[in-house]
N, C-alpha and C positions, 0 to 999 in steps of 0.2 A: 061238870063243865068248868074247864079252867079258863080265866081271863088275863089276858094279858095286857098290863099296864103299861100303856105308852108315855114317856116322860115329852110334857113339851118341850120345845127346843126353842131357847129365848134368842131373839134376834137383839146382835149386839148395836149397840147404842153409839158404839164407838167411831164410824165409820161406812166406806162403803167398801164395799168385795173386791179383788181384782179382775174380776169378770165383769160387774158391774161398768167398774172406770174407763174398763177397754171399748165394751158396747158404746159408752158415754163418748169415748173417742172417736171412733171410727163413724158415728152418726154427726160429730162435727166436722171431722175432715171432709167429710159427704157434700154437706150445704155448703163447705167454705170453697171445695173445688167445683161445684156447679157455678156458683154466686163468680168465681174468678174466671169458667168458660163463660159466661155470658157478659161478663166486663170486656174478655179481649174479640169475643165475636162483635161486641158493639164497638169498639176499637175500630177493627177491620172493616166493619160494614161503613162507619162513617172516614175512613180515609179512602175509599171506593167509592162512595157519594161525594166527596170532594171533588177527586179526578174525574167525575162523570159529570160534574155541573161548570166545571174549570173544562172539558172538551165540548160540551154542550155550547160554553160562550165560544170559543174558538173558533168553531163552523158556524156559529151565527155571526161572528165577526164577519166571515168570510164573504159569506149572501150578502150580509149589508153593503161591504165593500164593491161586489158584483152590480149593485142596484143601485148605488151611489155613481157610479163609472154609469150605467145606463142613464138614468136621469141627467148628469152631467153632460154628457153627449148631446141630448136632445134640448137642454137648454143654453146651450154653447151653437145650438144650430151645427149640429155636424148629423150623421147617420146616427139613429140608436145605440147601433150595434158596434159601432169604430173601437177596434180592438179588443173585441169579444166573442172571436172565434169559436165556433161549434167544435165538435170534436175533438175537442184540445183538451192537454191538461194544464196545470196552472198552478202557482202560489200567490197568492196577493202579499204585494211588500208596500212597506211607508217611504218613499224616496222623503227622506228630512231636509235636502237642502233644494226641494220645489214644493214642500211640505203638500204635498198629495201622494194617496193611495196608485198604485198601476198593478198589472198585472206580469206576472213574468211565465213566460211559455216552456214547456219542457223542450229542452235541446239549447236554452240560452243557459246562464249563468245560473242554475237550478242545485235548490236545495230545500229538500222537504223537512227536515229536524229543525225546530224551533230552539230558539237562544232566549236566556230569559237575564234579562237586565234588572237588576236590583234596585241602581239608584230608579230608574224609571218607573218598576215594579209593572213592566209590559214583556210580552213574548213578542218575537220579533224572528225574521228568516236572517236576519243580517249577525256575520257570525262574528261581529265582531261587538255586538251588542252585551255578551256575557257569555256564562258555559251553558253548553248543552240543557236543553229542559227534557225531559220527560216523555214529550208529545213531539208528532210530527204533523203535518197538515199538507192536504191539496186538494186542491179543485177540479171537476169535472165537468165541462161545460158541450152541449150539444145544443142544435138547434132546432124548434119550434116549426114547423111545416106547414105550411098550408096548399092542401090540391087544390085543383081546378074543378073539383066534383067539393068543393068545401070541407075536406078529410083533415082533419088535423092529424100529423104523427111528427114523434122525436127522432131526430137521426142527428150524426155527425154532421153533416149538411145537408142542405136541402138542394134536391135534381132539379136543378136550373132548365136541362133540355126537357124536364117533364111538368114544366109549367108551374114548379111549387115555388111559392113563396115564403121568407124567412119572415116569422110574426111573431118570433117569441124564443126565449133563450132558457132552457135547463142547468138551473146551477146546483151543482150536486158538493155538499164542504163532506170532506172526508178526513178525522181527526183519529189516530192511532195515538197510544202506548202499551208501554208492558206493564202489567201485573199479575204477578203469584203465578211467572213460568209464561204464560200466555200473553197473547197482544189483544187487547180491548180495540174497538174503532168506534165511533158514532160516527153516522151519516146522516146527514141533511141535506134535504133537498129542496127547491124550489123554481117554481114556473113564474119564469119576469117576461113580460109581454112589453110587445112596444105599444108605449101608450100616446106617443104622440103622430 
């Protein structure tokens, strides 16, 4: 029986292989392009949580504005409801030289795109406040029902010849922009009742 003598094979001291280096590459490029998609999704994710919480105030500007005008009304002894139309649409604007909030009704002087004033660092419908923002805004306003069987329901107005009574106001703030191709909106809504 013959044997045969296998010479071991010394591994050099000197270095590493070029297979080796490449493997060593291509397992860093690996982590470095995960680690940089997860930098620019958290990027993305948090300039889309900006614009969501910057429209989120904007329609809650808008309610406040609606329920500020209501309570004003009733403490100025006028109707609840004086110029706050069911069925209507609407933008709420700052008249600055009566420095009070009002509302403006679609088919007046109407303009839903927001202006955004720098030195003031406010959005504003008034276009001569700054350039174009981002966002547009308006309002949705219906009114609160009440039957004569005690029914509450929302409509545009409420049927006078059918005995219903207006007791409450539906303010709906509806805030659009674009992003990444599409238009975002958030809506909010709220039931302001007359409380006096």
């Amino acid at each position: 029986m013959a044997f045969i003598r296998l010479k071991k094979i010394k591994k050099s001291p000197r270095g590493q292989s070029l297979m080796e280096t490449i493997v060593a590459i291509a397992i860093l490029l690996a982590v470095v392009s995960a680690v940089l998609s997860l930098v620019f999704s958290n990027i993305a994710g948090q300039k889309e949580s900006e614009l969501q919480i910057m429209a989120n105030n904007l329609a809650r500007e808008e309610i406040e504005v609606v329920r500020h005008l209501r309570d004003s009304n009733s403490l100025a002894g006028q109707d609840w409801d004086f110029g706050l139309d069911g069925g209507a649409k609407a933008i709420v604007f700052f008249d600055a030289s009566l420095n009070q909030w009002r509302l403006i009704f679609a088919g007046e002087e109407y303009d839903e795109r927001l202006y955004f004033s720098a030195g003031k660092k406010i959005y504003s419908h008034d276009k001569n406040s700054g350039p174009p923002a981002l966002f547009s805004r308006h309002l949705n306003l219906s009114d609160i029902c009440l039957a004569a069987d005690g029914a509450e329901s929302i409509k545009d107005s409420c049927d006078r010849e059918a005995n219903e009574r207006k007791i409450g106001l539906k303010a709906g703030a509806v805030v659009g922009w674009p992003e990444n191709k599409r238009t975002r909106q958030v809506v909010l809504e709220e039931l302001l009742y007359a409380w006096k």
